[in-house]
Each structure stands twice: as structure tokens, then as C-alpha cells.
Phi, psi and omega in degrees: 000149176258134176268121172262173198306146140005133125108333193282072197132109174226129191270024165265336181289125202251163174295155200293313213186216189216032192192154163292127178313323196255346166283320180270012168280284155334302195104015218276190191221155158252135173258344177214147156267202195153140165233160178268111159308340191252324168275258285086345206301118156273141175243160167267162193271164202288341175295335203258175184313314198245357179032103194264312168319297171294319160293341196270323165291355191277303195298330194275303202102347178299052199305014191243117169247153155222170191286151189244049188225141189291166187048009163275140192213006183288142158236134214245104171267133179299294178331304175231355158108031183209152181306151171219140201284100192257158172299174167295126156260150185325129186290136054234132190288353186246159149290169159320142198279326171311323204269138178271179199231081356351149148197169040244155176308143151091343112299354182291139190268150149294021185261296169027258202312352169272335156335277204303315169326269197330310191290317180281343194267000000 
């Protein structure tokens, strides 16, 4: 496991929301969440279109994400390319367990997978 720097990680900070801030600003869709260990910022994960998570560490310096997917509890440092052992952070620890994967329901296009397809390709 990887250690992040000082200051990258604050387990008081509750998450922005239950959805990535900027595909629901957009009106955009996701396929995995992430939270920023050190804000709260939720992001979408680097598999969806717009990899919101990975900008927001570009954008910040905030390299610790963990995952915001129900039964997941892993954290990610950007910085160095490794898994990292992080505290409990402020609840709610998941996105809603109802909500699908793609999401959020009711924005996924039925095409989705070929999108994701498009984009890698």
C-alpha cells in the first residue's frame, strides 16, 4: 500500500453529492463513482466519457481517490500508481445502493456501450 503526502486526505469532509458534480451539471451519465479523499469532489471514474475523477486530480493536486461504488472501500493514489490503505471517511460512504451502474437511471443513452467502445477506440 501507498502513502499519501500530509494534508491529502481528510476523513471530515463528507462527499459533494451522490452523483458526479460536473455529468450532473451537464446532464451527462456515468458508469463508477470516486471521491476525492482530500474535498469530497465526486467524480466520474476514468472507464466513463468524461473521467471527471482524474481531472479534478489534474486540476487540484488531490491524488487520493477512493472508491464511491456500494461495497467498495479501496483508495487510489494518482500520484503514484498505487493502491492506498485510507481511514474511514465522513458518511455517506457509497453512492445510493438503488441507483444503477451505469447512472444515474433515467440518463444512461442505450447505446452506452458502444460510446465507451467509441471513445477507447
Amino acid at each position: 500500500m501507498s502513502d499519501a503526502p500530509d494534508g491529502m486526505v481528510d476523513p471530515t469532509v463528507p462527499p459533494s453529492g451522490t452523483g458526479c458534480v460536473e455529468c450532473d451539471a451537464d446532464g451527462g451519465w456515468w458508469v463508477h463513482l470516486r471521491r476525492c479523499a482530500a474535498c469530497g469532489h465526486i467524480g466520474c471514474c476514468d472507464d466513463s466519457l468524461e473521467r471527471h475523477a482524474s481531472a479534478h486530480w489534474r486540476a487540484t493536486g488531490h491524488p487520493v481517490i477512493r472508491s464511491f461504488e456500494p461495497g467498495e472501500d479501496w483508495f487510489w493514489n494518482f500520484d503514484t500508481g498505487a493502491y492506498y490503505d485510507g481511514p474511514e471517511l465522513a458518511a455517506p460512504q457509497s453512492r445510493p445502493a438503488d441507483e444503477t451502474a451505469p447512472g444515474p437511471r433515467g440518463r444512461v443513452p442505450s447505446d452506452w456501450m458502444a460510446q465507451l467502445q467509441a471513445r477507447r477506440g
